[in-house]
C-alpha positions as CSV (number, residue, x, y, z in Angstrom):
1,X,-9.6,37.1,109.5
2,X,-8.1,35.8,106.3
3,X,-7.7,32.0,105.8
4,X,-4.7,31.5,103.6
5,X,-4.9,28.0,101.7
6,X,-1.7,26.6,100.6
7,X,-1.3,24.0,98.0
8,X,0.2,20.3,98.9
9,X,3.5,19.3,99.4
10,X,4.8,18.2,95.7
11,X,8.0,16.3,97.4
12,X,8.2,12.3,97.2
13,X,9.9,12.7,100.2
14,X,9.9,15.0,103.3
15,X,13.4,16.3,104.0
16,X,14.1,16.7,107.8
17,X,17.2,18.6,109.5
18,X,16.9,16.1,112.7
19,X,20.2,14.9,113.8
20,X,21.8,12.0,111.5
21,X,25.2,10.8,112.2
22,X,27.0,9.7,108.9
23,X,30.2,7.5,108.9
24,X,32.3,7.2,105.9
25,X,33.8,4.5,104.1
26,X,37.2,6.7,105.1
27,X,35.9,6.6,109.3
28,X,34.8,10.2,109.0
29,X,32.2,11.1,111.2
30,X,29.7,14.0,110.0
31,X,26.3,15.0,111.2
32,X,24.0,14.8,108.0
33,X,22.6,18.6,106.9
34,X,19.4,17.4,106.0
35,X,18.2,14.0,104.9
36,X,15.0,12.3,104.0
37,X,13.4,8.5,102.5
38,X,15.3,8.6,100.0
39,X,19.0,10.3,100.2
40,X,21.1,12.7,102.5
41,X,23.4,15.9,102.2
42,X,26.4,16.3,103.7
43,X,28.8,19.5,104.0
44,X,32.1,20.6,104.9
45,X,33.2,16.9,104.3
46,X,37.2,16.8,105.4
47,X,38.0,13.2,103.1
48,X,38.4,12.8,99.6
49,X,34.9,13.3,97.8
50,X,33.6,10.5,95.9
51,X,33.0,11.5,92.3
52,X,29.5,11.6,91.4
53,X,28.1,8.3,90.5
54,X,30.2,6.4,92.5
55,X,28.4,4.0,95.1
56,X,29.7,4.1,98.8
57,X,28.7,2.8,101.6
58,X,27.6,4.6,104.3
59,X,26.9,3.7,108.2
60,X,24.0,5.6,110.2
61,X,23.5,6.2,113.5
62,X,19.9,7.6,114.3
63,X,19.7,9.1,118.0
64,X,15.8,8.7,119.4
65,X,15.1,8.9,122.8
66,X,18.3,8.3,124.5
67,X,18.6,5.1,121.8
68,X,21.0,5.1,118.9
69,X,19.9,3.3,116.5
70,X,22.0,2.6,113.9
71,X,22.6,0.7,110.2
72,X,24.3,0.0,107.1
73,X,23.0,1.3,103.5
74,X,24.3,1.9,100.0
75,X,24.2,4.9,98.7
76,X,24.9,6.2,95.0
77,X,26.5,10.0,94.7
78,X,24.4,12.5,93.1
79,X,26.3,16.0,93.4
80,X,29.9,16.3,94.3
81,X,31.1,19.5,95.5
82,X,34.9,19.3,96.5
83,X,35.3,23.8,96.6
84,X,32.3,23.5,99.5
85,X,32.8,20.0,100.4
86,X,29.2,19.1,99.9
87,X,28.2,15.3,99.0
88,X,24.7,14.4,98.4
89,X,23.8,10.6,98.1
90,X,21.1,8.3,97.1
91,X,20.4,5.5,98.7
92,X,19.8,2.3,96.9
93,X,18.9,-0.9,98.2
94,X,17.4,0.5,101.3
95,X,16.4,-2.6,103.8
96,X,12.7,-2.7,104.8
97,X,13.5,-2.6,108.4
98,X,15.9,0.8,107.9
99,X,13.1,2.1,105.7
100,X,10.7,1.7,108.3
101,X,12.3,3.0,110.7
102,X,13.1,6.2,108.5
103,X,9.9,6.9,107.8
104,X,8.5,6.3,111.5
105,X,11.0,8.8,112.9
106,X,10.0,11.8,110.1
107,X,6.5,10.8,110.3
108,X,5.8,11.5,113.7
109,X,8.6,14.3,113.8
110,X,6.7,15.7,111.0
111,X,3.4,15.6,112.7
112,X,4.6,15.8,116.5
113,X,3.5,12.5,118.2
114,X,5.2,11.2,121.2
115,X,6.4,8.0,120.9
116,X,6.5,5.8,123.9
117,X,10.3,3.7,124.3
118,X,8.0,0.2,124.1
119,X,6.8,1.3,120.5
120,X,10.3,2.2,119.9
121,X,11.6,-1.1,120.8
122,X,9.0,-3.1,119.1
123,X,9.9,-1.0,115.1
124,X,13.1,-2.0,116.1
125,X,13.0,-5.6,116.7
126,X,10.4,-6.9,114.8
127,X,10.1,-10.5,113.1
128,X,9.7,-10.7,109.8
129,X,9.4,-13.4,108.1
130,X,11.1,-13.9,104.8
131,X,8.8,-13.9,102.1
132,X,10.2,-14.9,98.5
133,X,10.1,-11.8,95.8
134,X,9.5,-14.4,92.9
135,X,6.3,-14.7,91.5
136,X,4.3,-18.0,91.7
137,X,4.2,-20.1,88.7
138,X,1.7,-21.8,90.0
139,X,-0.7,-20.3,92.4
140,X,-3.7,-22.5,91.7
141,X,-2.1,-25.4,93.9
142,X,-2.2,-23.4,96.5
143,X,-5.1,-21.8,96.5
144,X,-8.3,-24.0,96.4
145,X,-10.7,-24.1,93.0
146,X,-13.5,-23.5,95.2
147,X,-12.0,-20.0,96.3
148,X,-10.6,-18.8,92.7
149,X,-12.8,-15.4,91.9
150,X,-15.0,-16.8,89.0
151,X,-17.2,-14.2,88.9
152,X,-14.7,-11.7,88.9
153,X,-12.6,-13.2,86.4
154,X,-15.5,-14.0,84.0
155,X,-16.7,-10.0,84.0
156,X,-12.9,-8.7,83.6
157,X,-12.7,-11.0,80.7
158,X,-16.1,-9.6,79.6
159,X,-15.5,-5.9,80.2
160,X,-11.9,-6.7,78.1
161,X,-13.4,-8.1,75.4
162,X,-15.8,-5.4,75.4
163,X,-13.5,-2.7,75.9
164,X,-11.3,-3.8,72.9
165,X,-14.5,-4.3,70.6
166,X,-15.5,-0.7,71.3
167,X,-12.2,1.2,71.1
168,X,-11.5,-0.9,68.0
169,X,-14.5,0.3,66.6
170,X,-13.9,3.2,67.6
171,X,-10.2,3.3,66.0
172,X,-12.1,2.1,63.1
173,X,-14.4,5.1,62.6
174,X,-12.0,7.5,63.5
175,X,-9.5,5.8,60.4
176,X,-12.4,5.3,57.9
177,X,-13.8,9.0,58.6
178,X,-10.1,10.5,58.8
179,X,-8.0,8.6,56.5
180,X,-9.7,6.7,54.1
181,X,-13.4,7.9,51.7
182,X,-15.7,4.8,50.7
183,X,-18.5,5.6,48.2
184,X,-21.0,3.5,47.6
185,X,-22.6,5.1,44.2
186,X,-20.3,3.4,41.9
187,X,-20.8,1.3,39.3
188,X,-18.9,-0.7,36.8
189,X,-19.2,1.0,33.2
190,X,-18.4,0.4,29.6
191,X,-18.2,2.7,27.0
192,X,-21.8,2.3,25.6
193,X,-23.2,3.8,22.0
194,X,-26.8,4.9,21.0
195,X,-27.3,4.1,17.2
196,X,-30.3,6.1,15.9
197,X,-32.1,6.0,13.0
198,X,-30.7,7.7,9.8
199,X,-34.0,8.6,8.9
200,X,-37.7,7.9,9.0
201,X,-39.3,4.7,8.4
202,X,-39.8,0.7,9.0
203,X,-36.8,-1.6,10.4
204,X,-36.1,-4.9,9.3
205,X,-34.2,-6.6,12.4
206,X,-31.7,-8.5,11.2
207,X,-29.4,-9.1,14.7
208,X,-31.2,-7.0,17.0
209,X,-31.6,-9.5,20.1
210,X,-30.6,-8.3,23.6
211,X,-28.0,-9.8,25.0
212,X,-26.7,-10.4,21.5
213,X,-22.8,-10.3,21.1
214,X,-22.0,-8.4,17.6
215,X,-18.6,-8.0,15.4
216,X,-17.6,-4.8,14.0
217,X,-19.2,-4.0,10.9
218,X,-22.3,-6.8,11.4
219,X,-25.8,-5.4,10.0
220,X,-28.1,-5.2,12.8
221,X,-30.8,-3.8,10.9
222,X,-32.1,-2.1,7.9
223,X,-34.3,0.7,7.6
224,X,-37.1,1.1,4.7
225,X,-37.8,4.8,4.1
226,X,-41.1,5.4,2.2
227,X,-40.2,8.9,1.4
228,X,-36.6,7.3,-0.3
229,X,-38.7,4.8,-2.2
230,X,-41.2,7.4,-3.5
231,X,-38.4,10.0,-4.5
232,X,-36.9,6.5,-6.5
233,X,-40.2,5.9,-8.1
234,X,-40.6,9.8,-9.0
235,X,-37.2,9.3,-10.6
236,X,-37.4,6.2,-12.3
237,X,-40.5,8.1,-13.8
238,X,-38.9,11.0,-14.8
239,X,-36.0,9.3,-16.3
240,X,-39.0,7.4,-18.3
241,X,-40.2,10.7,-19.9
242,X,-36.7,11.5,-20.0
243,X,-35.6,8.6,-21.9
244,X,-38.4,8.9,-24.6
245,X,-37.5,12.7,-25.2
246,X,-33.7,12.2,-25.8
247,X,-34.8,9.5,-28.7
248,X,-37.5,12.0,-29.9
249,X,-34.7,14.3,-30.0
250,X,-32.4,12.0,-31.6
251,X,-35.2,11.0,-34.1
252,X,-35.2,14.2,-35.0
253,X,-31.8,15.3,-35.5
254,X,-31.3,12.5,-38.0
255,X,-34.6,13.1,-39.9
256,X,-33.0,16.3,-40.5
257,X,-29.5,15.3,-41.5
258,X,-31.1,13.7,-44.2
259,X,-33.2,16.6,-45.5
260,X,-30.0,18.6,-45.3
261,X,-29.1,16.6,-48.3
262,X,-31.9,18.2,-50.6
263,X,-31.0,21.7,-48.8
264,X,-27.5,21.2,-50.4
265,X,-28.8,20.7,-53.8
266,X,-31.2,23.5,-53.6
267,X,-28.5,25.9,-52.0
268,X,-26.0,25.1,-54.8
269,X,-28.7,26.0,-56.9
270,X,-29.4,28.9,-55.2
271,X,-25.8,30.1,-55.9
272,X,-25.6,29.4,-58.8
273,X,-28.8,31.4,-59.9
274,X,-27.2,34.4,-58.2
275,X,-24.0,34.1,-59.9
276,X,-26.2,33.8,-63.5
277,X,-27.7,37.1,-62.1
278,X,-24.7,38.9,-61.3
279,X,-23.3,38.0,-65.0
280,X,-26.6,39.3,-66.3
281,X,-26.0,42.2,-64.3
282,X,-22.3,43.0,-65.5
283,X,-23.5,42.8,-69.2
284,X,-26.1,45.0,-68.5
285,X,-23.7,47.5,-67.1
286,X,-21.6,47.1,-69.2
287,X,-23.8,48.1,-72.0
288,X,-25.3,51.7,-69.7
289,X,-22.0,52.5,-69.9
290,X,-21.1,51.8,-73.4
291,X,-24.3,53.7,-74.1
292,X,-23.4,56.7,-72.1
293,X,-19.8,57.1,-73.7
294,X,-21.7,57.4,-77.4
295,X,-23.7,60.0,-76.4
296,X,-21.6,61.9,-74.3
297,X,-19.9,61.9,-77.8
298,X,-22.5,63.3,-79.8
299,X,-23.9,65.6,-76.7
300,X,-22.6,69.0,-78.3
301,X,-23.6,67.8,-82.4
302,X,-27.4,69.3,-81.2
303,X,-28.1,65.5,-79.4
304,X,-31.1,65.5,-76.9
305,X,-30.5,65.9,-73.4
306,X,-32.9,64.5,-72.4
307,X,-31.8,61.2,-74.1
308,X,-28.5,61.2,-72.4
309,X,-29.8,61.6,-68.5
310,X,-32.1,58.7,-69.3
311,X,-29.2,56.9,-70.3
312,X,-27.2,57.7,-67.3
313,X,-30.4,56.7,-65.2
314,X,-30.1,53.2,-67.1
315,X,-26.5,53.2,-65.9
316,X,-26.7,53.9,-62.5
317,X,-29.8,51.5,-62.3
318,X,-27.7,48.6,-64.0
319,X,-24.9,49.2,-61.2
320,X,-27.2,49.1,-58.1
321,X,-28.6,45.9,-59.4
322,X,-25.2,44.2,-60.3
323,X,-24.7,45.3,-56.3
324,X,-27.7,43.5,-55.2
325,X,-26.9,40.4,-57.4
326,X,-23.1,40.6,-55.9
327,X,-24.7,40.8,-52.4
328,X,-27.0,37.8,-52.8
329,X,-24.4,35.6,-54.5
330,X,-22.2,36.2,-51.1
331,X,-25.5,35.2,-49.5
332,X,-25.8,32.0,-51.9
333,X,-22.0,31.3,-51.4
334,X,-21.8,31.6,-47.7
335,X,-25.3,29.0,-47.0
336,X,-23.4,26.5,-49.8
337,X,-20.5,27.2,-47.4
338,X,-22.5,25.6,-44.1
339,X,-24.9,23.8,-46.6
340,X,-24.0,20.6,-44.4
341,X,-26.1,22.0,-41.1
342,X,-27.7,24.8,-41.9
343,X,-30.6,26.1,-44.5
344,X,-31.9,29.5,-45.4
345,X,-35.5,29.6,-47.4
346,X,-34.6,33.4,-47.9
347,X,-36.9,34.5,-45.1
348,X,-35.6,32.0,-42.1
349,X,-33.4,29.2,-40.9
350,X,-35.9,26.4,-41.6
351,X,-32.8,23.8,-40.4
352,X,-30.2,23.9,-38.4
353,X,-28.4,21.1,-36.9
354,X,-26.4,22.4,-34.7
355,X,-29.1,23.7,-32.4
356,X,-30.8,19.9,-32.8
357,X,-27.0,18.5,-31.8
358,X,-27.5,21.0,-28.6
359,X,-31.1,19.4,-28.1
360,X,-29.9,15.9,-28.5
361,X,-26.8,16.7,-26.4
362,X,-28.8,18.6,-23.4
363,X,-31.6,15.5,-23.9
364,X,-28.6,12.9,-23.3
365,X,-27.1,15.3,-20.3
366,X,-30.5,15.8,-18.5
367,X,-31.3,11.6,-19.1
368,X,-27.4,11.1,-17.4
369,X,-28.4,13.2,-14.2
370,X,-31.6,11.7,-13.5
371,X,-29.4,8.4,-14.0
372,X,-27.0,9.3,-11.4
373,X,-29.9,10.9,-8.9
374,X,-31.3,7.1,-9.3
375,X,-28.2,5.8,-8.5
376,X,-27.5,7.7,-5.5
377,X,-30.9,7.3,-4.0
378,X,-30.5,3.8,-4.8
379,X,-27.4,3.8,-2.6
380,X,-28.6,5.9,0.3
381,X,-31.4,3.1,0.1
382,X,-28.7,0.1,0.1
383,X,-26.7,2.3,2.9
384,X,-29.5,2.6,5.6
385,X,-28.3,-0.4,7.2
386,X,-27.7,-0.1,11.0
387,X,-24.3,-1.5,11.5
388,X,-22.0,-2.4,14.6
389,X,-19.6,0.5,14.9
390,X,-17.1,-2.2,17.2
391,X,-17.5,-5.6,18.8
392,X,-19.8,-5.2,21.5
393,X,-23.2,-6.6,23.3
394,X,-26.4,-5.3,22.5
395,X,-27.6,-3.7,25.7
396,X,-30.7,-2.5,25.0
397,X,-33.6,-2.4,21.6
398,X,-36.5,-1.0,20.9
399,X,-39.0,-3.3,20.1
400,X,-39.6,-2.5,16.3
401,X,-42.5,-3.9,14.4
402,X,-44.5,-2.7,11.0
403,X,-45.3,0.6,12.7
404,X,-43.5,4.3,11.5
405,X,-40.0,5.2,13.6
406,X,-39.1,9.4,13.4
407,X,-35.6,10.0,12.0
408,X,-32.9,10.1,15.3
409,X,-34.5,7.8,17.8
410,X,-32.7,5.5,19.2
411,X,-32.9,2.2,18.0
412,X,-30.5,0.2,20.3
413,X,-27.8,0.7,22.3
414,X,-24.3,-1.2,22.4
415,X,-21.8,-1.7,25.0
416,X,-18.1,-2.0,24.0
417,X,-16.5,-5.3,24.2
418,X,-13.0,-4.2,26.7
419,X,-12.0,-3.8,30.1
420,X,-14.8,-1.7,31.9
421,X,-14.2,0.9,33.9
422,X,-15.7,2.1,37.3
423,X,-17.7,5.6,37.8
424,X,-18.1,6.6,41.0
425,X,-20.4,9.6,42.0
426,X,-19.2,11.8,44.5
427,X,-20.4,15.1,46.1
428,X,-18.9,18.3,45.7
429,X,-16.8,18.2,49.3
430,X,-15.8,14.7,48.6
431,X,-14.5,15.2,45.2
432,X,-11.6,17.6,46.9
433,X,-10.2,14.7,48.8
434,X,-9.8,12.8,45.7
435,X,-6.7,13.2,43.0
436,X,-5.5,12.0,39.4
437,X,-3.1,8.7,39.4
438,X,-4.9,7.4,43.1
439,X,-5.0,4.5,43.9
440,X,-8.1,2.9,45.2
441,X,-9.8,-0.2,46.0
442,X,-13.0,-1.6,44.4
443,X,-15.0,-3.9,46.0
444,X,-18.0,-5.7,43.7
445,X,-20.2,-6.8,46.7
446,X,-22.4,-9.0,43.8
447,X,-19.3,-11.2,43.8
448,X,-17.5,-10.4,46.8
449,X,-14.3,-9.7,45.0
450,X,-11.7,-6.5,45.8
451,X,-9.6,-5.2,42.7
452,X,-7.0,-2.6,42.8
453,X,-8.3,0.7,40.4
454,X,-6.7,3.8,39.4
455,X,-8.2,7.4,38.9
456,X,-7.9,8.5,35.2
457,X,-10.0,11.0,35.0
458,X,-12.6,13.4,37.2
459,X,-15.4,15.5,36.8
460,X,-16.7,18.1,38.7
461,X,-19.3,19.7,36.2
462,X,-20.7,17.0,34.7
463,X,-23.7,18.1,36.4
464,X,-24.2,21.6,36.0
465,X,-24.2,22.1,32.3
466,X,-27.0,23.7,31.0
467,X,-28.8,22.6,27.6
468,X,-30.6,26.0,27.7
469,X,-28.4,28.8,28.1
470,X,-25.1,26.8,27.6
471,X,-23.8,27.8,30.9
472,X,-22.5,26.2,33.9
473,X,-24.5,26.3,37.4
474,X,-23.3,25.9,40.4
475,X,-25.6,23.5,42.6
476,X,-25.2,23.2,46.5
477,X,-25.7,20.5,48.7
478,X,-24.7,16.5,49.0
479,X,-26.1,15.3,45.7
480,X,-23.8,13.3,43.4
481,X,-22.8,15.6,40.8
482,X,-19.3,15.3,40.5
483,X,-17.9,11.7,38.6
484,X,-14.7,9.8,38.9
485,X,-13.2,7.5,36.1
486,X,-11.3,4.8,37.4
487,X,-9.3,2.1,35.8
488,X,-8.4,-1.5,35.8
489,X,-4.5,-0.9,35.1
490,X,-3.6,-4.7,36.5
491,X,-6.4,-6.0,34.7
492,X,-9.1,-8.4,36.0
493,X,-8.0,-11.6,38.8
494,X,-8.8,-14.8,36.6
495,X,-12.5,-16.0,37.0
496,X,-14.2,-11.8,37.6
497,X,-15.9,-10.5,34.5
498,X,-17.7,-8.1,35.8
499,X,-20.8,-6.5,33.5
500,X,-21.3,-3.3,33.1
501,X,-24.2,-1.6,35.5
502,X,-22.4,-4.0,38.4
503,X,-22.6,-2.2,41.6
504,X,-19.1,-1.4,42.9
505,X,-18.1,0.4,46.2
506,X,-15.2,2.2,46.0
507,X,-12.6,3.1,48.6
508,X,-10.4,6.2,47.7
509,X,-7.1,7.5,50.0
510,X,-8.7,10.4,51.7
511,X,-6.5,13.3,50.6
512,X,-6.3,16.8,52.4
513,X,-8.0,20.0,51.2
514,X,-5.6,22.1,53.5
515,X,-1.7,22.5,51.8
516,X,-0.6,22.7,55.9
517,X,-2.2,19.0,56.4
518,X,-1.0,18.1,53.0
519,X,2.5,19.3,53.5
520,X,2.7,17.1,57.0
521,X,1.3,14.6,55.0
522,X,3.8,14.2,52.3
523,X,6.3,14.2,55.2
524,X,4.7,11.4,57.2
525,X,4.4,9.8,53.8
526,X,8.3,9.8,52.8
527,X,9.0,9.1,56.3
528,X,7.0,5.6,56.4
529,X,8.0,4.9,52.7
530,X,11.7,5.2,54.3
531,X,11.6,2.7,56.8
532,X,10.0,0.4,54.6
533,X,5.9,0.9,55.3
534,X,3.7,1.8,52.5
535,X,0.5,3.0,52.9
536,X,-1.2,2.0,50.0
537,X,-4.6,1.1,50.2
């Protein structure tokens, strides 16, 4: 056997064929088709149809039993049919008793009970009692104190209250996790400086108090190097021995400029010697070759040869010497000539004053550099001063004393006097829902004040560079390696001045990582903006 289940009746209202007699507002009689709680249809309807909307009113006669029962209602037209002469109707302001007695007929129609005439008569004529519709205004003088539901009013109120505070919490998370990104690692910032020292050696604090505000250009500190004041001692030293060698050199030059004097005389003397000597020497050649022109005379008379070749000897010998003498009176002439700075003993320059001008002018040049190498240790010394590089607040200083401080540690640290700035520290999956230009709210929970911020500038390797292979690397996971800049644009409410290393939680407009989400985002956005709702934090 097969058991076939069907589902439920989805009607408000059974619909019955049972016999229904209609009257019209025109007196035409018609048996309804079907009919049901809440309307009827009627076909092949001889009168004028009433166009649909219209309300009529209709009379019913309801045969049960041998009784007809029958009873006014209003009815509103739904359908309209004038080709088939269909009409179907609502009713509206259906009584209570013809309701009842609509829904007694189809209900035990429906489910075939036999209803006796006495049960009949009694749906037909019972009292009722007309109860007003209007709601009390004021049901507690009727009904006693002593009966009011206390406890019942005291736990709905309770479950109310409860049921708000949850779902509002609720709403809440759902906003704050959805819409909306709060981080807590912020703080307030300034731009800060680390001034090291120039080099090694002592500091002499001269402002270097924590807390200490500072002008541009104020000397904090100066810095004694030992190595600068032994290198200036060294120098000083050699400039000493440099100093005594240029007068030595000096001393010199002018002991022989005055000599030179006496090597004048003796050099015009000199000259004019060898001119004597090459006089001497023409005479004498003059008189070889007088000597030779007699006897080449008297060669072929049976004179000597012998006699003449000696005399040509005595010729040639007289003309190498008046050569020699001519050669050494160019030599006399030319050292009168320079006389004035040089002198030649016929072997060597035994003075020469240009070379001692040279020794006196390289003495006078090498003096002048060790001068100026003083001079410019002498200012690195006067320049290793630490100074402010802007108007500030000293942060942060080593304690210093008498003991030796490497070149490039950090002395002290300043923090620039302006409006600070907030860094907030965000993880790699929070720093996509987070753009340029945002705005965002910070709150500074030290003070318990919320200021407007905007996003200038973020970060999202400022972790992962390496100092040893100059590389970037990638690092997983929720640590805060990414950094966001943001801005007092409107400036600072009268009364906040917030320090830098304040703590600062920062609530950013959760943006969306998918460009679908984003898209219906931007719509929603110019949507509100349109009717006047913005959604600025």
């Amino acid at each position: 056997m097969q058991i076939l289940r069907e589902r439920p009746c989805q009607r408000r209202h059974l619909r019955v064929s049972a016999p229904l007699k209609v009257t019209l507002c025109s007196g035409e009689s018609i048996t309804a088709t079907d009919w049901s709680l809440g309307g009827l249809r009627l076909d092949e309807v001889k009168s004028p149809l009433a166009k649909e909307a219209d309300e009529i009113h209709l009379t019913l006669e309801l045969p049960f039993q041998g009784f007809d029962i029958s009873f006014e209602v209003e009815a509103i037209v739904m359908r309209s049919t004038a080709e088939t002469g269909t009409l179907g109707v609502e009713f509206v302001r259906l009584s209570e008793r013809a309701r009842d007695l609509l829904d007694h007929f189809i209900n035990d129609l429906v489910r075939g009970k036999m209803a006796t005439i006495e049960d009949t008569i009694c749906r037909i004529d019972v009292p009722v009692t007309p109860i007003s519709t209007e709601p009390d205004v004021n049901p507690g003088e009727e009904v006693p104190i002593k009966r009011w539901p206390i406890k019942s009013i005291v736990m709905s109120t309770f479950y109310l209250c409860l049921g708000v505070v949850v779902f509002g919490y609720v709403g809440i998370l759902i906003y704050t996790n959805t819409m909306r990104l709060e981080v807590s690692s912020a703080v307030i910032s300034a731009p800060l400086m680390s001034l090291k020292m120039p080099v090694s050696g002592r500091v002499i604090p001269t402002n270097m108090k924590t807390g200490e505000m500072v002008l541009e250009g104020d000397v904090i500190a100066r810095v004694v190097s030992d190595k600068l004041e032994l290198e200036l001692v060294s120098k000083r030293i050699e400039y000493v021995e440099k100093e005594r060698r240029q007068a030595l050199s000096l001393e010199k030059y002018e002991l022989e400029k005055g000599r030179m004097q006496l090597y004048q005389v003796i050099s015009q003397t000199d000259e004019k010697i060898a001119l004597a000597r090459v006089n001497a020497a023409k005479s004498e050649l003059n008189a070889a070759d007088n000597a030779v022109a007699r006897m080449n005379k008297f060669i072929g008379n049976g004179f000597s040869r012998g006699i003449f070749e000696e005399a040509i000897n005595r010729q040639s010998a007289a003309e190498a010497q008046l050569k020699e003498m001519e050669y050494i009176l160019e030599r006399a002439t030319t050292m009168n000539t320079v006389s004035d700075r040089k002198y030649f003993n016929h072997k060597e320059f035994v003075a020469d004053l240009d070379m001692l001008a040279l020794e006196v002018e390289s003495a006078n040049i090498a003096l002048k550099y060790v001068h100026s190498q003083i001079e410019q240790i002498e200012q690195r010394r006067d320049s290793l001063v630490i100074k402010a590089p802007f108007n500030g607040r000293i942060v942060a200083a080593k304690q210093v004393s008498d003991a030796l401080i490497a070149q490039h540690d950090v002395l002290l640290t300043i923090e620039k006097h302006q409006m600070p700035t907030v860094t907030a520290f965000l993880s790699q999956d929070e720093i996509l829902s987070v753009g340029l230009e945002d705005q965002a709210k910070v709150f500074l929970p030290a003070i318990g004040e919320s200021v407007m911020a905007r996003v200038v500038r973020i970060d999202r390797s400022a972790a992962f560079l390496s100092s040893d292979t100059s590389l970037y690397t990638w690092r997983e996971g929720d640590a805060k390696t990414a950094a966001v800049m943001l801005k007092f644009d409107e400036g600072l409410p009268s009364g906040i001045n917030p320090s830098a290393g304040l703590p600062a939680v920062v609530i950013f407009s959760k943006r969306s990582t998918s460009d679908v989400y984003h898209a219906i985002g931007t719509m929603v956005s110019s949507v509100t903006k349109a009717f006047g709702y913005d959604d600025t934090i």
